[in-house]
Residue frames as a rotation matrix with the C-alpha (Angstrom) as fourth column:
UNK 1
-0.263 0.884 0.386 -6.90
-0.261 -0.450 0.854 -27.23
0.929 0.124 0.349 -9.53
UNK 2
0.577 0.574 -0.581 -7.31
0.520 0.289 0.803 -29.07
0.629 -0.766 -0.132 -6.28
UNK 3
-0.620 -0.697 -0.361 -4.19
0.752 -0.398 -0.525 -27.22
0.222 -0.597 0.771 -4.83
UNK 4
-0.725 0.314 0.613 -6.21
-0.088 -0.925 0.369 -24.05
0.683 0.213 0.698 -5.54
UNK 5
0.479 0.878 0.017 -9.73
-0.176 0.077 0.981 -25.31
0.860 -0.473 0.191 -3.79
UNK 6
0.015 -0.405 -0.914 -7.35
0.852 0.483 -0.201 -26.81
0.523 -0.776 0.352 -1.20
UNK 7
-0.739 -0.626 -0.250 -5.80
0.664 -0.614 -0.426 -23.27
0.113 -0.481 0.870 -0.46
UNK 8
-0.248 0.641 0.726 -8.73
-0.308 -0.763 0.568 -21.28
0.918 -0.083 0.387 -1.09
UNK 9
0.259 0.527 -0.809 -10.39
0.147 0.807 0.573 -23.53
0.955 -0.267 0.131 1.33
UNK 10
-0.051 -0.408 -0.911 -7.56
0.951 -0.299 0.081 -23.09
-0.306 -0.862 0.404 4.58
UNK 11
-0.665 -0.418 0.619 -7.61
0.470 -0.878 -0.088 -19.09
0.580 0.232 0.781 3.55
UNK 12
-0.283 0.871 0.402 -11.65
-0.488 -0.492 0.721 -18.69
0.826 0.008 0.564 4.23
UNK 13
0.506 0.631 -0.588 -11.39
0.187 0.585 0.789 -21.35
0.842 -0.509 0.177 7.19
UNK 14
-0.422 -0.693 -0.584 -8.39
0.896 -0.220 -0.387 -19.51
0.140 -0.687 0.713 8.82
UNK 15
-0.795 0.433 0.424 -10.61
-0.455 -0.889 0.056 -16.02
0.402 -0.148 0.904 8.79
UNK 16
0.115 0.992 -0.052 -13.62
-0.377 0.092 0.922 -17.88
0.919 -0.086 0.385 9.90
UNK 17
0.312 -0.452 -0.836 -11.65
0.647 0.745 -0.162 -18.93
0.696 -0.490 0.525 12.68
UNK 18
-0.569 -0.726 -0.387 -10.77
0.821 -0.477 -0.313 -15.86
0.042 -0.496 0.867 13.71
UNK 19
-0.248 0.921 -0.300 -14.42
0.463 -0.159 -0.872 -14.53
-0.851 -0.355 -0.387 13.77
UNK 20
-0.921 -0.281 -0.270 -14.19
-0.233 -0.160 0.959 -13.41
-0.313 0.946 0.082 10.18
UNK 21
0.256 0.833 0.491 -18.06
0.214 0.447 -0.869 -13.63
-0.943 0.327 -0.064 8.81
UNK 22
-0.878 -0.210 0.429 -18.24
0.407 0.144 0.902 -14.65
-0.251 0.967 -0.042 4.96
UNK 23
-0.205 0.976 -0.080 -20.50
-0.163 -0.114 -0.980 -13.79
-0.965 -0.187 0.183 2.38
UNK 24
-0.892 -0.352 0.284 -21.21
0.254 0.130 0.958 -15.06
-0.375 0.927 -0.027 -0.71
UNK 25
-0.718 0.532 0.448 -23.58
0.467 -0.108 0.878 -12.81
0.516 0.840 -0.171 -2.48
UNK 26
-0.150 0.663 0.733 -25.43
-0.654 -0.623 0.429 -10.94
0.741 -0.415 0.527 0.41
UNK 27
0.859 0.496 -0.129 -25.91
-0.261 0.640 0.723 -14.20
0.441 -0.587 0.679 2.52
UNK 28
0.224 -0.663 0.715 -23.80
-0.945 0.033 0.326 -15.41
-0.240 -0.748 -0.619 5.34
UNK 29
0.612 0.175 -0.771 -21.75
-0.748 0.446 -0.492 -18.08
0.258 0.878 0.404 4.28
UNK 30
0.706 -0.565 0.427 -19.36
-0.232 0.386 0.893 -20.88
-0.669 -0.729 0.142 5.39
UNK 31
-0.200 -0.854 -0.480 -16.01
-0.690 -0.225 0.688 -21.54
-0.696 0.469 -0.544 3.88
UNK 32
-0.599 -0.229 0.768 -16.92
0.356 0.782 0.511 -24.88
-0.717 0.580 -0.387 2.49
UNK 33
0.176 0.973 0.148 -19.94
0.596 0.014 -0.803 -23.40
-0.783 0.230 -0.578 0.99
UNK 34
0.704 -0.243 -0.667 -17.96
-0.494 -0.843 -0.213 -20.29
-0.511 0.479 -0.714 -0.80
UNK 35
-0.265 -0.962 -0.059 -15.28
-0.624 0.125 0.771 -22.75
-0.735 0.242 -0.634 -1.69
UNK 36
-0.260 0.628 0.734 -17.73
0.487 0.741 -0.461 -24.94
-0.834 0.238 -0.499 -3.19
UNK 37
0.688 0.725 0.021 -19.29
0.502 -0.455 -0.736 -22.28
-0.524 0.517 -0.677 -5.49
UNK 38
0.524 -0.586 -0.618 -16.31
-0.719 -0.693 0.047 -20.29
-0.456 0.419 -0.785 -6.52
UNK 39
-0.613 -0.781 0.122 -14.56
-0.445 0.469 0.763 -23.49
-0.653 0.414 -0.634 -7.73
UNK 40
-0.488 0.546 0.681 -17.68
0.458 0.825 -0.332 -24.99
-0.743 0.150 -0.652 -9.01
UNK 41
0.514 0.804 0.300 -18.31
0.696 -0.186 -0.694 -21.72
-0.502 0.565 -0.655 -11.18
UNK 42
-0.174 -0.904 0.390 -14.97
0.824 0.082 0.560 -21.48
-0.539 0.419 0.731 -12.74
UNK 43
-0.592 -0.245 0.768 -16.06
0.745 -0.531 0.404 -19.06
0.308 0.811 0.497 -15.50
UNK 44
0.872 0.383 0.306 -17.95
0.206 -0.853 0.480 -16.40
0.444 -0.355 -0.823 -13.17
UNK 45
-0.461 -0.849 -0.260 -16.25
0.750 -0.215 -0.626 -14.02
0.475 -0.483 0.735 -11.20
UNK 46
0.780 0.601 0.174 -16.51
0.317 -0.619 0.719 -12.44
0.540 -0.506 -0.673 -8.08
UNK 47
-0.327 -0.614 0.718 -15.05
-0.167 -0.711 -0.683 -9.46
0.930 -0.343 0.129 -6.13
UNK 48
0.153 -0.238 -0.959 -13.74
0.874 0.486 0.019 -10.04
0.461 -0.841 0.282 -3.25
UNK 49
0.004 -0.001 1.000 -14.60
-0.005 -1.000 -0.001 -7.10
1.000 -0.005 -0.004 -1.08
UNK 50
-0.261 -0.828 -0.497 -13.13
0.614 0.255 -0.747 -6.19
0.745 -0.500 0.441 2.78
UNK 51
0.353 0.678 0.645 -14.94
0.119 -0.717 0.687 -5.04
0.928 -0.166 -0.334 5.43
UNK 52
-0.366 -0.732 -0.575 -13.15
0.574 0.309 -0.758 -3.59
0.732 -0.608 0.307 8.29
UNK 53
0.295 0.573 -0.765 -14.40
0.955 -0.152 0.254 -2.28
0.029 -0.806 -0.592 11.56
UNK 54
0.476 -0.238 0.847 -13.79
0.262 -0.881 -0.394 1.70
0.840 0.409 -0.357 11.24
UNK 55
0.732 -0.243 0.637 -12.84
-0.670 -0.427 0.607 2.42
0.125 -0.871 -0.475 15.24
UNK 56
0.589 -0.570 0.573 -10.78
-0.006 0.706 0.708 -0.72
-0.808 -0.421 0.412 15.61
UNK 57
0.461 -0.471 -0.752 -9.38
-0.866 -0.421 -0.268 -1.21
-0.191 0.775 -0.602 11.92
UNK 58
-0.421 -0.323 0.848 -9.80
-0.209 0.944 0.256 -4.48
-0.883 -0.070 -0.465 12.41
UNK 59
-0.682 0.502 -0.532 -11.25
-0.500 0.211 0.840 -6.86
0.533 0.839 0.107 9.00
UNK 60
-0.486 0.580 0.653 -14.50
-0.562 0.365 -0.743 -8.14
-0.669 -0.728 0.148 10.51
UNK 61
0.324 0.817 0.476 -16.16
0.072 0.481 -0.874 -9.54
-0.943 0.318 0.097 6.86
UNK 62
-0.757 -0.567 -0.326 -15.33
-0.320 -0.113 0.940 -10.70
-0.570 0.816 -0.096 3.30
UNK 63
0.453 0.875 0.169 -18.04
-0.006 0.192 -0.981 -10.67
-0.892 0.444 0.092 0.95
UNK 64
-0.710 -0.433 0.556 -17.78
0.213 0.621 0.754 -12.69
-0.672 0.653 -0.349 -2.22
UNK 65
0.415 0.862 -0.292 -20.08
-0.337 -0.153 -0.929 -10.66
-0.845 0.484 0.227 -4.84
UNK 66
-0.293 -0.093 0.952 -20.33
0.809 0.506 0.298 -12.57
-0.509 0.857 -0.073 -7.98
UNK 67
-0.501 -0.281 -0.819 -20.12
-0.178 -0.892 0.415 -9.53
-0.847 0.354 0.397 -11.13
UNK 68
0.366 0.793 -0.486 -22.66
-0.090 -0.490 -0.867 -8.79
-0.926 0.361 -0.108 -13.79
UNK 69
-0.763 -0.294 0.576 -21.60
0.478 0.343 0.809 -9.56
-0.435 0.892 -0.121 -17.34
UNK 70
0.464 0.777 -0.424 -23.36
0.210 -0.562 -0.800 -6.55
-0.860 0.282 -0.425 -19.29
């Protein structure tokens, strides 16, 4: 389980590094902050969703939307 937070952890701080803006739920977010919450709410789940600049085709934003349970 810590491997996991570990790796999540260098995944969301190597894109934030590379200007990469998070979000977790609509709000801008930092890695520790998303890594925090996604490990810390084990039995939600959120989609992990890839926003890429359309002219460049570059990824510019990963938003972390936690899913509805209906």
């Amino acid at each position: 389980m810590i491997e996991d937070r570990q790796q999540l952890y260098v995944e969301l701080q190597s894109l934030a590094d590379r200007g990469i803006v998070l979000f977790l739920d609509g709000y801008p977010s930092s890695p520790e902050y998303v890594t925090h919450t996604l490990c810390a709410q084990e039995e939600a789940c959120y989609m992990r969703d890839y926003v890429y600049d359309e002219k460049e085709g570059v990824l510019t934003e990963l938003h972390f939307d936690k899913l509805n349970e209906t």
